[in-house]
N, C-alpha and C positions, 0 to 999 in steps of 0.2 A: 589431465584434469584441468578445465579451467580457473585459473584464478588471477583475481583481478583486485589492483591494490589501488585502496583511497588514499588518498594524499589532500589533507585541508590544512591550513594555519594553526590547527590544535589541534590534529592526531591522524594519525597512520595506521591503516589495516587493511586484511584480505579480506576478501571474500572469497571461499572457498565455494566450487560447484565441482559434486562426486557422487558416488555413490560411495558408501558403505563407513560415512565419515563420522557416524556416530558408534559404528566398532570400535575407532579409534581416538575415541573422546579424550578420556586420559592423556595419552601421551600428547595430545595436541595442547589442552591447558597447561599439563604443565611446562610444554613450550613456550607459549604463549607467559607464560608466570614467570621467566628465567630463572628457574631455582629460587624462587624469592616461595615462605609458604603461603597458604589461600586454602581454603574449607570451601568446598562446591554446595550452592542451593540452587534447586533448581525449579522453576515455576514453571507449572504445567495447567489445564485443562484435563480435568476428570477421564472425558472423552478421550483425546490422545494418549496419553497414559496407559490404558487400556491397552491401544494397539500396538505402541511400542515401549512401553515401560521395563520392561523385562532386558531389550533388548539395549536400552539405553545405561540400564546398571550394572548388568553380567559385565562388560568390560572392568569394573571399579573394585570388583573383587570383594575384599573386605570392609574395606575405605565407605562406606555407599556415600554417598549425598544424601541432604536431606531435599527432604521433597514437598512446595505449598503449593496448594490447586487453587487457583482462578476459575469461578464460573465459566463457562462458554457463555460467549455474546456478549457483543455490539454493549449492551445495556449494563452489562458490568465493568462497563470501563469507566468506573466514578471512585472519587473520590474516598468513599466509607469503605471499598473494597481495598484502595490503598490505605488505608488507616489500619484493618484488620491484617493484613499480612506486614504491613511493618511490625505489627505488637510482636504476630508470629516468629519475624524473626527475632526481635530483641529475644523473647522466651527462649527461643532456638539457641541462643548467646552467639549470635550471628556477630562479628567485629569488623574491622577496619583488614582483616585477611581476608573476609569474607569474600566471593566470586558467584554471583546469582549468574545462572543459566536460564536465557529463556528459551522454553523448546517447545512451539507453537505456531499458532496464527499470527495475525498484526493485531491481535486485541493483546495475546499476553505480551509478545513484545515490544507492542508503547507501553503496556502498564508495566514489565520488566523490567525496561530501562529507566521509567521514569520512579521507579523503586531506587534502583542502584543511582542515581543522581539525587536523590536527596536522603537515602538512609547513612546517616554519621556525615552528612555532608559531599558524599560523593563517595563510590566503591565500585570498583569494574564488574561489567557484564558482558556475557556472550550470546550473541544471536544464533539460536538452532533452529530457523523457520521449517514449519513443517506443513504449508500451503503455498501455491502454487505465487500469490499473492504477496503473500508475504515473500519469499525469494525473492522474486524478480523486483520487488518494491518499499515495501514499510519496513524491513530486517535494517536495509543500507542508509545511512546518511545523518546516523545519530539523533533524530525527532522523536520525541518520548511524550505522553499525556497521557491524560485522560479528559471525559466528556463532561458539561454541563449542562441543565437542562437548557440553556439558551444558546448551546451549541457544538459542536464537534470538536476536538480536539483545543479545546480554550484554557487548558490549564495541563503547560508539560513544561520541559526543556531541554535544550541540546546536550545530546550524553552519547557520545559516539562507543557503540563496543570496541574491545579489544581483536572481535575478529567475527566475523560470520561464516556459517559453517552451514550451507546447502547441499542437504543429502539428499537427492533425486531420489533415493530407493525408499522415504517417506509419503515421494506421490503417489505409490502404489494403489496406497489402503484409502486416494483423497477423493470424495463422492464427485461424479462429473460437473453438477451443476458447478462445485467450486472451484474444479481444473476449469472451467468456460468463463465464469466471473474472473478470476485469476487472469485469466489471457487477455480480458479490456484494460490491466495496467499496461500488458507488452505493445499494446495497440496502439495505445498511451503513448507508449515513450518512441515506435514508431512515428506517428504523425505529429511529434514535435519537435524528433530528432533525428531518426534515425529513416531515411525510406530503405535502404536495403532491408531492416526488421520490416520495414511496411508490407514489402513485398513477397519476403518471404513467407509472412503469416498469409500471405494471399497465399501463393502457389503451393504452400504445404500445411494447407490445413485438415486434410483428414488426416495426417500424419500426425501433428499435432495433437489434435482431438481425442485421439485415439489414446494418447498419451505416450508416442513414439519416442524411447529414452535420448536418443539420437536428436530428433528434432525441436526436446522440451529441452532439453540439455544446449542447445546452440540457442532458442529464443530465450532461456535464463541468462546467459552471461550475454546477449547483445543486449537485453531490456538494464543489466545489471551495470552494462559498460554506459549506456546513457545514464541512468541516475549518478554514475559514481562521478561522471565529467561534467554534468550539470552543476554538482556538490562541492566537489573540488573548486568550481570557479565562482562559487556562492556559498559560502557554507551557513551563512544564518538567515539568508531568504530575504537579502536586502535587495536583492532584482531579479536576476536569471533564474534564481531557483524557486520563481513561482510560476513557471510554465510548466513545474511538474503537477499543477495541480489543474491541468486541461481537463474540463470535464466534473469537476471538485465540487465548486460553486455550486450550481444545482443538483449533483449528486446528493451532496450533503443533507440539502435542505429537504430533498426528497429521503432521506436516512432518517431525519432529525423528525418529518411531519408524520412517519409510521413508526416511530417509536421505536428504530432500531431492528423489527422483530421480521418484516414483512418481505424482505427481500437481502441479497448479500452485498457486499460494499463493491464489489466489482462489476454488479448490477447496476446499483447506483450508476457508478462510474460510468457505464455505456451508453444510460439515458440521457445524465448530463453529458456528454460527450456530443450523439446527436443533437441536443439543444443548441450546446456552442458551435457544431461545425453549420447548422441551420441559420446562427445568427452570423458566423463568420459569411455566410452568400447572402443574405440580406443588406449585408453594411458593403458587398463589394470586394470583398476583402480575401475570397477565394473564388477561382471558375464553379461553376456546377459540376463539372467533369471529374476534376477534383472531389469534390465531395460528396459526389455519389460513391466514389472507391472508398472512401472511409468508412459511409453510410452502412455501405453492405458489407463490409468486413467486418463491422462492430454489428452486426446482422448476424453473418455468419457462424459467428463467434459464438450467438446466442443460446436458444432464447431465453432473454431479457426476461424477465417478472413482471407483470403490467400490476399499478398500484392505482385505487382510485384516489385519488388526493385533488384539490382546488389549486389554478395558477397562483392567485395571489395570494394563496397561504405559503407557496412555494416562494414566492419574492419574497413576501416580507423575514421571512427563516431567512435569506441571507444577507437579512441587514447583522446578524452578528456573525458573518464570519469573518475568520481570524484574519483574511488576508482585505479589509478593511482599511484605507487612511483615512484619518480627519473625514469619515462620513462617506469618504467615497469606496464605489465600490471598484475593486482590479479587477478583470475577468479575462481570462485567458481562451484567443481565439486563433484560428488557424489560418497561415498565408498560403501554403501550399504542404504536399505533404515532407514532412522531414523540418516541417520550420512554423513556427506559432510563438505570440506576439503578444505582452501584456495590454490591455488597452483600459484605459481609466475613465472615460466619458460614456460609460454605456447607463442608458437610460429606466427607468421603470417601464417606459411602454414598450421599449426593447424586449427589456426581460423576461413581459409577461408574452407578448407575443412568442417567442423561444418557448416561453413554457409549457403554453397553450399549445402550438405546434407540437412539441412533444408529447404532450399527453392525448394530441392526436393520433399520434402514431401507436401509443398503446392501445387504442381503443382500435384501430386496424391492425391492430397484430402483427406492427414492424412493417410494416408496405411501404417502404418511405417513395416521397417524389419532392427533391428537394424545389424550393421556387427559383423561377428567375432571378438571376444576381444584377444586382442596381451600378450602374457604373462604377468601377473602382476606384475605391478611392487615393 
């Protein structure tokens, strides 16, 4: 069983990658609790529930947890939804024993966590990601929020779980499009970090795709083992640990201009991703060579959701986002594969060109050809 332990300035955990690890939920909290007591709530999605709800209480016997549902989506990750399940739990006489479980996507577990960091001022939580996405990415590194309408994740804070618990035998029941969006985070943390992960999504992507336990189980914990070493060496995202958000920046803003509804965040993710790796050869900044392999393995990976959306409604949505200084914007672009580089002077007519380019390639149904790269700089 993989597992792989975080180590920051303010807190230590596994991450657990297994099967069958919500059989043994129980004895794992109260591990995790050292004989200290705690009352289990657990927040779920209607949806999931359904599929595994049965299978997630039968261990707890008589004990059960109680149980609050979070809408599915993107769109209910605000504010009034956090206001409604905290009253929940106070009614619940949820206390300072209290232990919220989130067992979900990366919608319940930023709104999860970011429950248990400000209900009574702070109360432990456990990540039980139940997408492919969330594993390999939003479960790990303590980042909690939720959404405003002027932007993505603009109101959370750092609240690291107690421990993440990845049960591969949840991807089962998980629809393809999401196992494919899912895999643009591990592509992700490939071409920022890791090229062996580059390459091996290359050479074993039917295997992959197909959802081979073997080969999702080896690209969880190497996508797992980048996030957790990027975090470890940044944990509140004062430099290094804004290379995890390659591909972010115009994802977002293309999340943020369909209303959440239109396409899934790992979609996002591979559009903006071509956009950056297309501005990284324009500024010089990677071969073509290079990034045609990217191109076509976030290709591969697909297909992408093509959205009709304007370039310069796409720029200006990322004038608020969060990884913003004093007005400028950070954007994260690629030197080669296994290594990418915050860069702070990139321009509007940059951006929109990027974007444009982009939304070319939706309108060609992913055909990319990247352009000639301008001398390096």
């Amino acid at each position: 069983m993989p597992s792989i332990q975080l180590k920051t300035p303010s807190a230590s955990y596994e991450i657990a990658i297994a099967s069958g690890l919500i059989r043994r939920l129980p004895s794992r909290l109260k591990k995790l609790k050292t004989g200290k007591p705690f009352r289990p709530f657990i927040v779920t999605s209607p949806e999931i529930w359904k599929l595994w709800g049965k299978q997630v209480m039968a261990p707890f016997g008589k004990d059960q947890p109680t149980v609050l549902f979070l809408p599915a989506g993107e769109r209910h990750k605000r504010l009034r939804v956090v206001e409604s399940l905290l009253e929940q739990l106070a009614a619940a006489g949820a206390d300072r024993d209290a232990l919220l479980i989130a067992f979900g996507g990366g919608v319940v577990g930023d709104v999860t966590g970011f429950l248990a960091a400000i209900y009574m001022r702070g109360i432990p939580y456990v990540q039980i990601p139940t997408t492919l996405l969330a594993q390999v990415d939003s479960s790990v590194g303590g980042k909690t929020g939720v959404n405003l309408g002027a932007g993505k994740n603009l109101v959370g804070s750092f609240h690291h779980p107690l421990a993440v618990l990845a049960d591969t035998d949840v991807l089962k029941t998980l629809p393809k499009a999401e196992l494919r969006a899912g895999l643009q985070e591990s592509i992700k943390a490939g071409i920022i970090r890791d090229p062996k992960l580059f390459r091996y999504l290359e050479t074993n992507a039917d295997a992959v795709l197909r959802g081979d336990t073997k080969a999702l189980s080896h690209v969880i914990a190497a996508s797992v083992r980048v996030k957790a070493d990027v975090v470890a060496n940044d944990e509140l995202e004062s430099g290094l640990r804004m290379i995890l958000n390659y591909g972010h920046t115009l994802g977002h803003a293309i999340e943020a201009a369909t209303g959440y509804k239109q396409l899934l965040h790992g979609e996002a993710v591979g559009w903006g991703s071509i956009a950056a790796t297309h501005l990284g050869v324009m500024r010089g900044m990677i071969t073509e060579p290079e990034a045609n392999r990217i191109l076509q393995l976030i290709l591969r990976y697909g297909p992408l959701t093509p959205v009709k959306v304007k370039a310069a409604k796409l720029v200006d949505l990322t004038s608020s986002d969060k990884k913003n200084r004093s007005g400028t914007l950070s954007f994260v672009l690629p030197v080669k594969i296994g290594e990418a580089v915050i860069v702070r002077d990139i321009t509007r007519s940059e951006m929109l060109t990027a974007a444009e380019w982009m939304l070319t390639q939706m309108r060609n149904h992913g055909t990319v050809k990247t352009p000639t790269p301008k001398k390096r700089r």
